[in-house]
C-alpha positions in Angstrom: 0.0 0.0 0.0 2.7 2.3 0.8 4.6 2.1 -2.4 0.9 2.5 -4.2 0.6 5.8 -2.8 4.2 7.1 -3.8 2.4 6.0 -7.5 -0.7 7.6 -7.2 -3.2 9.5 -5.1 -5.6 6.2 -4.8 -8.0 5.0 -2.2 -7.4 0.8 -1.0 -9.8 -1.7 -2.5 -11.9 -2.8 0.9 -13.6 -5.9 1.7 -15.1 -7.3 4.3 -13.1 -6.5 7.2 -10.4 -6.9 5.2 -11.8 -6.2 1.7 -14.9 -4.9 0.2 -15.0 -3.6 -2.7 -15.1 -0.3 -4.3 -18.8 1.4 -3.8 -20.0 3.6 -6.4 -18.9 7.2 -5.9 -22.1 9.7 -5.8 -21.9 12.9 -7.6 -24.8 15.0 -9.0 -22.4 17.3 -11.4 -19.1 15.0 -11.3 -16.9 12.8 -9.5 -13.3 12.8 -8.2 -11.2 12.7 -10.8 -7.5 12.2 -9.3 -8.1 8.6 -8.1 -7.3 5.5 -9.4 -9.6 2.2 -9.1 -7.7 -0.8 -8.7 -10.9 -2.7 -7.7 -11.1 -5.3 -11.0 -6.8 -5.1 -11.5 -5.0 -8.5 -11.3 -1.9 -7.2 -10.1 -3.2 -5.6 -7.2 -6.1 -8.8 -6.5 -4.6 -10.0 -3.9 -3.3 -7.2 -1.4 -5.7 -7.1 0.9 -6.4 -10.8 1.7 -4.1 -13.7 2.5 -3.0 -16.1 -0.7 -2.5 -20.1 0.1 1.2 -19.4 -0.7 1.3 -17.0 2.6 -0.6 -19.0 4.1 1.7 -22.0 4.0 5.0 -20.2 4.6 3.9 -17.5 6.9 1.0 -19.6 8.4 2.9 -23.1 8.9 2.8 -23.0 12.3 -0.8 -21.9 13.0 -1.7 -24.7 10.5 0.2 -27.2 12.4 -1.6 -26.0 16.1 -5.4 -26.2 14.5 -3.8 -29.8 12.9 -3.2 -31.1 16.8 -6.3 -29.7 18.4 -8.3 -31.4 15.9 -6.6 -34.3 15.3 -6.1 -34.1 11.6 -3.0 -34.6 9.1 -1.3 -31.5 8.0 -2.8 -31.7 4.5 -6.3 -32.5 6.0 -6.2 -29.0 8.0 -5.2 -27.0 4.8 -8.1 -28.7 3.1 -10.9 -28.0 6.0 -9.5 -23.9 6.0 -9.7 -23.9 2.4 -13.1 -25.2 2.1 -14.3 -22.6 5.3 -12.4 -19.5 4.4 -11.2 -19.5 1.0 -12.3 -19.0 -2.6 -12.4 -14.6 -2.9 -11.4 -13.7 -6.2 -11.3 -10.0 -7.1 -10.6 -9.8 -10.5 -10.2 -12.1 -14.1 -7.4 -13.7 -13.1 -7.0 -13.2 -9.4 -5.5 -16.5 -7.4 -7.3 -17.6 -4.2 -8.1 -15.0 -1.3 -8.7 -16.1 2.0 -10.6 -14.1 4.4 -7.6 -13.1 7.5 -10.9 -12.0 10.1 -11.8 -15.6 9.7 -8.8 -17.3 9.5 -7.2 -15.8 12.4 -10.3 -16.7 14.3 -10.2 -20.4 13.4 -5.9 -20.2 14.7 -7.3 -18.6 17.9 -10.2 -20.9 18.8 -8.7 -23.7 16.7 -11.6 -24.7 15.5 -13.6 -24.2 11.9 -16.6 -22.2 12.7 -18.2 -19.8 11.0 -16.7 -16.4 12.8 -17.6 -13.9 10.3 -21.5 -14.4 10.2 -21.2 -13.6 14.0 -21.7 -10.4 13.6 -25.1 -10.7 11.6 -26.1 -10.2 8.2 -27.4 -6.7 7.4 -31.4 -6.5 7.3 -31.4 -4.6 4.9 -29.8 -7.1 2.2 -32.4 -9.7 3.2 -35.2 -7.3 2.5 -33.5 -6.3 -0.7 -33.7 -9.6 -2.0 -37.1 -9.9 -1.1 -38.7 -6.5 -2.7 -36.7 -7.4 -5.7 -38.4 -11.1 -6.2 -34.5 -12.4 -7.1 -34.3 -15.7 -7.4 -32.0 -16.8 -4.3 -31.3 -20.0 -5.9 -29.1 -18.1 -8.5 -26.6 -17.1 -5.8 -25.2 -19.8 -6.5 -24.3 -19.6 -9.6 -25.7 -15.6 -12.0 -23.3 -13.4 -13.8 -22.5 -9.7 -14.0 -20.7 -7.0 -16.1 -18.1 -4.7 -14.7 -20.5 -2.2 -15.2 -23.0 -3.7 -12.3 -19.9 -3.9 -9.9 -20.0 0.1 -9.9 -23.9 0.6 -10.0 -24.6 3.8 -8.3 -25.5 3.0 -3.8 -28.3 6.4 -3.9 -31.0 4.1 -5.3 -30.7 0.3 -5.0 -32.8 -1.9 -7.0 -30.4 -4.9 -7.6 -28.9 -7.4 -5.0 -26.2 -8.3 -7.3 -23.9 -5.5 -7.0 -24.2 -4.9 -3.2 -24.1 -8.7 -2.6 -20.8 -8.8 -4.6 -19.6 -5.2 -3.2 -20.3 -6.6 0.7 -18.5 -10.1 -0.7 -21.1 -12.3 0.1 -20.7 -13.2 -4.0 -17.4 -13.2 -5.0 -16.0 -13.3 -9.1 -16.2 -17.1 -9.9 -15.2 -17.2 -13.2 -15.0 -14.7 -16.5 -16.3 -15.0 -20.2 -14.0 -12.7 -22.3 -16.6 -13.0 -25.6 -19.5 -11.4 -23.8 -17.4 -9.7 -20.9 -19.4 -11.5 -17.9 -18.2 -12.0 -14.7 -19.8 -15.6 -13.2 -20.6 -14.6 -9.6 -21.5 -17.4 -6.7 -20.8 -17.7 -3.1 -16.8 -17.8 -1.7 -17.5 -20.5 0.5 -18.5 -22.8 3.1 -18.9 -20.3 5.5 -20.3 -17.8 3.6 -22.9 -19.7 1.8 -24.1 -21.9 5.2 -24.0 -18.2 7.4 -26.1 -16.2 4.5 -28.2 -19.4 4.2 -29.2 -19.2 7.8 -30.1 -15.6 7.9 -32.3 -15.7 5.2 -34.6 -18.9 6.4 -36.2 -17.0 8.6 -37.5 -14.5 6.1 -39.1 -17.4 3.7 -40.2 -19.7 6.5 -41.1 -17.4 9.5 -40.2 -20.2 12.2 -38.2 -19.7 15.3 -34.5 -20.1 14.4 -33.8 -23.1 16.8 -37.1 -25.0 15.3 -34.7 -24.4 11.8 -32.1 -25.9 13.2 -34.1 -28.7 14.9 -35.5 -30.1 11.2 -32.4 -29.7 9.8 -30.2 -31.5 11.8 -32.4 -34.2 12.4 -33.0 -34.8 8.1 -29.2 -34.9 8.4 -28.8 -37.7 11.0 -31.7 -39.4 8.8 -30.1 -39.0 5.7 -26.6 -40.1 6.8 -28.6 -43.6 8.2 -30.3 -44.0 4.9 -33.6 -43.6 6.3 -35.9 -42.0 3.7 -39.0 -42.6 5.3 -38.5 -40.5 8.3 -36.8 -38.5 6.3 -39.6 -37.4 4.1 -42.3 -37.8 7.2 -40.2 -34.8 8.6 -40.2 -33.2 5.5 -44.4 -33.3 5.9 -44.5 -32.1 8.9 -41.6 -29.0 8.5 -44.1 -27.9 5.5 -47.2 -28.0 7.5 -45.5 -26.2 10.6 -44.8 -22.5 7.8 -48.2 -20.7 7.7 -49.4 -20.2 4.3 -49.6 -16.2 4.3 -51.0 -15.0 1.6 -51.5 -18.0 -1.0 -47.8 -17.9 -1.9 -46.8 -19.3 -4.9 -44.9 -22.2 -5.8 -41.7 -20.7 -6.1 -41.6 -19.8 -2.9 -42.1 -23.3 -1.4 -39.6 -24.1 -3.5 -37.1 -21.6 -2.4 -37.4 -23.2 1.2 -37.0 -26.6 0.0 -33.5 -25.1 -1.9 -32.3 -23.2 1.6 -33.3 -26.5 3.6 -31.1 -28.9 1.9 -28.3 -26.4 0.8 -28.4 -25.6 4.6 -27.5 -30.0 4.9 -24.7 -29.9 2.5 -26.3 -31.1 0.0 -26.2 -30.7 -3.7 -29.9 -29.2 -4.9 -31.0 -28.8 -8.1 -34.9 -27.0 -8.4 -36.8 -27.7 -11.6 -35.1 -30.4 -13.2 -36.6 -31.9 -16.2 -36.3 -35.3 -17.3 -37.9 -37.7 -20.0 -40.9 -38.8 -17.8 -41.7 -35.1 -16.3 -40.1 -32.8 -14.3 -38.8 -33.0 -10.6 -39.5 -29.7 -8.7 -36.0 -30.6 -6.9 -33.0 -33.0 -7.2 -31.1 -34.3 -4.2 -27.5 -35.3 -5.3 -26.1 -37.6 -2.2 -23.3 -39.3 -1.6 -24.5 -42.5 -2.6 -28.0 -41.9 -3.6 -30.2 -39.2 -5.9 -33.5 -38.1 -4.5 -36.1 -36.7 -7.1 -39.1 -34.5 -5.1 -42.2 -33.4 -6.2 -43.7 -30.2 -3.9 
């Protein structure tokens, strides 16, 4: 940073506690004009976070104290923190960020959880998503231009551009052709930690009654018990109050949070030669096909 302002007069890329990015400047007659944005730049991707190259050398021995206290192999640990906290990318061709409030957390507690969602998702992105109808499944996978990335903050319409400016999307992938950005969820800890806060908005249940279903469909998933499995299923659907005659969709938006909020693979609206499934269940060793 230091030898970036000998270069220029230029304001740091932010995110997240450690990065997020550049928001749109707002200026009725114009806008600063002696600053340079280094936001979507490759060569400056990667100052602001911690790359798996620092983590390993400068790391090591953090990594080999989290390794002990949970009984793991060396490469095993690496494996779990990637998972957890990496996977930010800031530009085309920017390597692997990982998120240092996060990671330093996990070397303090040594444990994996999921610090940075402890200090709550804004309300007001929730909401956003809702008053916009988006499509929550697509987090997982929608695109964007550069030019959505530095949509103007005075008037929000679009989740897309806050959700990637506040790095709960992060740049996934780039199509040089049409000159779109892929966007999806970091990972594990972002995507389980965003999933959580916005259940309660779709299913309007008490937070530990959430939790209750969804660990016990785990425990009868991992048994290969089906039956209870879908009796519980029943009986989570009939516990949300059907407010207003809500449409399909939005059943089928819970179904998506509940099982992305297990682990598991969903896909929504899948069509096949003998009809279509409203949602696919890839497992481990099995594939479930539902009809809501």
């Amino acid at each position: 940073m230091e030898r970036l302002e000998k270069e220029w007069n230029v304001y740091p890329v932010l995110r997240m506690d450690f990065s997020i990015s550049k928001f749109s400047q707002m200026s009725i007659f114009y806008e600063l004009n002696n600053l340079q944005n280094i936001s979507l730049r490759d060569e400056y991707s990667a100052i602001c976070g911690i790359t798996e190259k620092e983590l390993r050398s400068e790391l090591k021995t953090d990594i080999e104290i989290i390794t002990q206290a949970n009984e793991e192999t060396y490469e095993e640990a690496c494996a779990h923190l990637k998972l957890q906290y990496d996977g930010y990318h800031f530009s085309k061709r920017c390597e692997d960020i990982y998120n240092p409030f996060s990671l330093f957390n996990a070397f303090v507690g040594k444990n994996y959880e999921n610090f940075w969602f402890s200090t709550g998702t804004p309300t007001f992105l929730i909401e956003l998503l809702k008053q916009s109808q988006f499509d929550i499944r697509e987090l997982d996978n929608t695109t964007a231009t550069a030019e959505q990335f530095d949509a103007p903050t005075n008037v929000i319409t679009d989740p897309i551009p806050v959700l990637y400016q506040s790095a709960y999307l992060t740049i996934k992938g780039y199509d040089p052709d049409f000159e779109l950005y892929t966007l999806a969820y970091p990972n594990k800890e972002v995507r389980k930690g965003f999933i959580e806060s916005l259940m309660p908005a779709y299913v309007h249940l008490p937070a530990r009654e959430n939790t209750f279903y969804v660990m016990s469909f785990i425990k009868d998933l991992r048994v290969g018990n089906i039956g209870s499995c879908l009796e519980r299923m029943r009986s989570f659907f009939a516990s949300i109050p059907n407010q207003n005659n809500k449409e399909e969709k939005h059943y089928q938006t819970i179904f998506y949070l509940l099982f992305r909020l297990m682990g598991q693979n969903v896909d929504v609206e899948v069509n096949t030669a003998i009809g279509r499934a409203d949602a696919v269940v890839k497992m481990q060793n099995a594939i479930l096909c539902f009809r809501i």
